[in-house]
ROGU-168171 format. One record per residue (C-alpha): z, x, y. Coordinates in pm, 1 decimal. Example, Ala and Ser with C-alpha at 12.3 -4.5 7.8 and 13.67 -1.06 7.14 Angstrom:
// ROGU-168171
@zz: 780.0 | xx: 1230.0 | yy: -450.0
@zz: 714.0 | xx: 1367.0 | yy: -106.0
END
This chain:
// ROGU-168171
@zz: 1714.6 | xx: 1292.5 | yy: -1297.3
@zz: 1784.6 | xx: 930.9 | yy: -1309.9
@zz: 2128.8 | xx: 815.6 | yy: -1143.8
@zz: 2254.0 | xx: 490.4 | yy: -1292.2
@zz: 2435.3 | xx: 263.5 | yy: -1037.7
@zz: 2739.6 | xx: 80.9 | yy: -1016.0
@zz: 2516.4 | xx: -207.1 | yy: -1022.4
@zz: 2340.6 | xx: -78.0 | yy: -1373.5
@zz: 2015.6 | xx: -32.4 | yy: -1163.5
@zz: 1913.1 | xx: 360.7 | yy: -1178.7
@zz: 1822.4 | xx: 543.8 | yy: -842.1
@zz: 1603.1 | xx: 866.4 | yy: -791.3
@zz: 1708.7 | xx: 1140.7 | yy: -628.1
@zz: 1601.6 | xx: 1189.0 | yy: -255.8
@zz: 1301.2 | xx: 1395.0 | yy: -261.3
@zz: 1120.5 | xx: 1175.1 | yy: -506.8
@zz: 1200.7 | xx: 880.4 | yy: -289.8
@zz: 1034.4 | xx: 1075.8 | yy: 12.6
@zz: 760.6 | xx: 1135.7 | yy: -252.3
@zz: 698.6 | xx: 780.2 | yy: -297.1
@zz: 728.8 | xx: 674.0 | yy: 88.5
@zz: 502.6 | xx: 944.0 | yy: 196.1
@zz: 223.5 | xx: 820.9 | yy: -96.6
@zz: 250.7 | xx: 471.4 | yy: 47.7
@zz: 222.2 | xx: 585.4 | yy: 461.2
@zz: -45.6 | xx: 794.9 | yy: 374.0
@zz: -259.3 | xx: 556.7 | yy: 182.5
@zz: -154.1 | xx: 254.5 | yy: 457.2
@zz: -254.4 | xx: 488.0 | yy: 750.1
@zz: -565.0 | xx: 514.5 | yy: 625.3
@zz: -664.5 | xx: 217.2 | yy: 625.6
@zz: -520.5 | xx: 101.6 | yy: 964.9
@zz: -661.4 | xx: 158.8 | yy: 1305.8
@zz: -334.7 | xx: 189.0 | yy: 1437.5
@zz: -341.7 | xx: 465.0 | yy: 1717.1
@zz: -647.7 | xx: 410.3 | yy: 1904.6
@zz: -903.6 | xx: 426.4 | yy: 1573.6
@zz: -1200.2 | xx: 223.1 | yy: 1594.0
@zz: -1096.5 | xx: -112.6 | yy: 1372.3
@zz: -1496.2 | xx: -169.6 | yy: 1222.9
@zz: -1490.4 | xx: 252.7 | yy: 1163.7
@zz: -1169.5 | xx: 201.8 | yy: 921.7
@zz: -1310.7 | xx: -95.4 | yy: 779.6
@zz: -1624.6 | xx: 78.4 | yy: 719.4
@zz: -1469.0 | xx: 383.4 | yy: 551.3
@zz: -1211.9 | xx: 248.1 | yy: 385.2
@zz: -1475.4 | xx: -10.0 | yy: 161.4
@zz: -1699.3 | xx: 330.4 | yy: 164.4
@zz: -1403.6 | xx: 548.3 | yy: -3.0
@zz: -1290.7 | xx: 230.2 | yy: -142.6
@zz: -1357.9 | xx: 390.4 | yy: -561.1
@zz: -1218.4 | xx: 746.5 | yy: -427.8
@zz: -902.5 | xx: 529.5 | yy: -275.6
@zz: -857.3 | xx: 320.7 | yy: -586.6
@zz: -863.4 | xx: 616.2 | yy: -814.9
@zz: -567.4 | xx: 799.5 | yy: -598.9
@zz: -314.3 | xx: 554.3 | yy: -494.2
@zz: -383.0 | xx: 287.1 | yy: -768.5
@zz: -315.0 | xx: 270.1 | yy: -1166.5
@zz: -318.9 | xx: 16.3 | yy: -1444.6
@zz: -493.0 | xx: -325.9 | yy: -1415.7
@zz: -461.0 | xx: -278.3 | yy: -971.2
@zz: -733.8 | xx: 32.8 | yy: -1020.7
@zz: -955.0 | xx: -196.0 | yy: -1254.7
@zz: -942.2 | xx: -496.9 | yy: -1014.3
@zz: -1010.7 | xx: -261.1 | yy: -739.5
@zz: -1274.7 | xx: -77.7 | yy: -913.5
@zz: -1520.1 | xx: -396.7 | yy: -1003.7
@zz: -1428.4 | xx: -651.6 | yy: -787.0
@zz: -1541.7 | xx: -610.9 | yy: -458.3
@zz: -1450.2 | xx: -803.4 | yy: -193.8
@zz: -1648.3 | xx: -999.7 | yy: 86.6
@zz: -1400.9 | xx: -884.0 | yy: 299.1
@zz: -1174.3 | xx: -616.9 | yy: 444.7
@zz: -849.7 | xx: -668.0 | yy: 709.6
@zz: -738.5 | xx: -368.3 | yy: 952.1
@zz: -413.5 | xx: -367.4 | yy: 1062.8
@zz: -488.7 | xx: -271.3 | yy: 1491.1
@zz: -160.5 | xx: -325.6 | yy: 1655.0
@zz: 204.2 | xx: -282.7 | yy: 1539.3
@zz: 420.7 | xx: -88.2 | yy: 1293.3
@zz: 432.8 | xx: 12.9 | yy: 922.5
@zz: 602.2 | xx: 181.8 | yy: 684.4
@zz: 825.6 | xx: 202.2 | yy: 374.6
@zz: 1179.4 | xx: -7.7 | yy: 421.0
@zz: 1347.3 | xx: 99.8 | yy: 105.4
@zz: 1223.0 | xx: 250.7 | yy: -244.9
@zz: 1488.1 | xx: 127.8 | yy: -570.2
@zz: 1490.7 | xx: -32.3 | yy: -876.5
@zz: 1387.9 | xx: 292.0 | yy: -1110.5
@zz: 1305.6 | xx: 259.1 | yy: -1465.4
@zz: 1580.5 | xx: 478.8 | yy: -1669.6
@zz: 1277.7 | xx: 705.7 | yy: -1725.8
@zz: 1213.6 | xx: 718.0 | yy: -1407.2
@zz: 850.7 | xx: 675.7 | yy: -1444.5
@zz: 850.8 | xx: 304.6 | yy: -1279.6
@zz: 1002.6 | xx: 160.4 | yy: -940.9
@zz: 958.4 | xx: -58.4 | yy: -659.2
@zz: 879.9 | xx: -10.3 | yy: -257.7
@zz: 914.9 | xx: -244.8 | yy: 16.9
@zz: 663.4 | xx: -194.2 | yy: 256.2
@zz: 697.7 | xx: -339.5 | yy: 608.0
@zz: 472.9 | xx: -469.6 | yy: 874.8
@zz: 643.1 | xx: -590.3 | yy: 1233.8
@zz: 426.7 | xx: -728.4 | yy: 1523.3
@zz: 70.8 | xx: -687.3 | yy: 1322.8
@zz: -227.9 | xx: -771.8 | yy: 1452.6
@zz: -531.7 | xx: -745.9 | yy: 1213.2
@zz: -933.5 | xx: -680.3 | yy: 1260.2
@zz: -1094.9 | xx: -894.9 | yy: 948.1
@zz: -1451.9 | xx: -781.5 | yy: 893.1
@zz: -1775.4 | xx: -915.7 | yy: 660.5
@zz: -1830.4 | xx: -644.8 | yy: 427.5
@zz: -2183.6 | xx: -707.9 | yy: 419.8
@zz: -2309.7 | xx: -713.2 | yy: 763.5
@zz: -1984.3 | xx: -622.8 | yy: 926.3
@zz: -1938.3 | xx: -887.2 | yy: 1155.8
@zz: -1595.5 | xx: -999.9 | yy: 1308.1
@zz: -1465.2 | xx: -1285.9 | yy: 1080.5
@zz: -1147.3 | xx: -1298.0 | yy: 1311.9
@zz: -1010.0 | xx: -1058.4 | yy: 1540.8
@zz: -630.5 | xx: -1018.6 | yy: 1639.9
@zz: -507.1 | xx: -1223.5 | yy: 1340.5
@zz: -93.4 | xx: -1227.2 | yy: 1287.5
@zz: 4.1 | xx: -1326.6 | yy: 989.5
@zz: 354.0 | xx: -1220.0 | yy: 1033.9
@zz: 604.7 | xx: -960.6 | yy: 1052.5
@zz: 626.8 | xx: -926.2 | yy: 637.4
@zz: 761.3 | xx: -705.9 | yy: 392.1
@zz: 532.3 | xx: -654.3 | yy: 78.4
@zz: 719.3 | xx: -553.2 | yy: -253.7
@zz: 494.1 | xx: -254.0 | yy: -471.4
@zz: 562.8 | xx: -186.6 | yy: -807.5
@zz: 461.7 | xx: 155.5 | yy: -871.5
@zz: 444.7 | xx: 416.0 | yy: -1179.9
@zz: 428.8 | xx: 799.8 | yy: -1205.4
@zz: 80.8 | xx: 894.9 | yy: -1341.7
@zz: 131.4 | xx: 1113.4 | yy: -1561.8
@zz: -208.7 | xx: 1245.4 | yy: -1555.4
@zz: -233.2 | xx: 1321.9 | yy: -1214.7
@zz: 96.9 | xx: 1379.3 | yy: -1187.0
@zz: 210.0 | xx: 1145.4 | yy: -898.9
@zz: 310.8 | xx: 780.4 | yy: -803.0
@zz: 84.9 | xx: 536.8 | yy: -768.2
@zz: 64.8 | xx: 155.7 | yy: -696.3
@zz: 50.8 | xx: -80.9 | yy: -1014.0
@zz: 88.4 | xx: -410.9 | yy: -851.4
@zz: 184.8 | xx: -574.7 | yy: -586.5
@zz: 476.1 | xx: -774.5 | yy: -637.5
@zz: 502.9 | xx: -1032.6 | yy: -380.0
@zz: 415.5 | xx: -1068.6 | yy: 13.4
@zz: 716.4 | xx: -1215.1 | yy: 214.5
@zz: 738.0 | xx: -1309.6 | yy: 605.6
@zz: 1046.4 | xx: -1191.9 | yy: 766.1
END
């Protein structure tokens, strides 16, 4: 049940906001090396899963994109932190919302997805926060990402 704000913005109740944060993590550790994982074995599974992956944490136009255009290229986050800063701005349904997800002292693998060569290794872009719009699918019955908002260096 949706909670309107003082603000007029509505806000979830707890558990669905550890619903969305643990979608997020999970689908972000997956595709990281973080931990000691081989950077070009990530790479490589995540573009091999990349349908399965798209089909699970992705909905809407996102999943399309995702689904037929492949890219020439795939980025592994190797080094540093992640995960979700805040989770707000709920639809009075509740069926849509935002994330913020945050990377601080990132280093990333980029790789050639068709020979798998090392475009650049130890790239930082910047600590950054990326903003997710997300909706409940109510087909599979749990959040996914629709779009991403905006990518902004802190």
């Amino acid at each position: 049940q949706m909670v309107k704000q003082a603000d007029g913005s509505y806000m979830a109740p707890e558990a669905v906001r550890q619903t969305i944060r643990e979608m997020a993590v999970e689908y972000f550790d997956l595709i990281s090396a973080l931990n000691g994982k081989d950077s070009r074995v990530v790479a490589q599974a995540t573009i091999r899963t990349e349908d399965e992956l798209a089909v699970k944490y992705f909905v809407g136009e996102l999943r399309r994109i995702i689904l037929t255009d492949k890219s020439p290229q795939v980025s592994v986050l190797v080094t540093g932190t992640q995960g979700v800063a805040d989770v707000r701005g709920f639809s009075s349904d509740g069926l849509t919302a935002f994330f913020t997800f945050r990377t601080k002292n990132a280093k990333y693998d980029v790789y050639d997805t068709t020979n798998w060569d090392v475009v650049s290794r130890g790239s930082s872009p910047s600590d950054l926060d990326e903003i997710w719009g997300i909706r409940f699918d109510l087909t599979d019955g749990r959040w996914k990402m629709e779009r991403l908002v905006g990518q902004f260096p802190r």
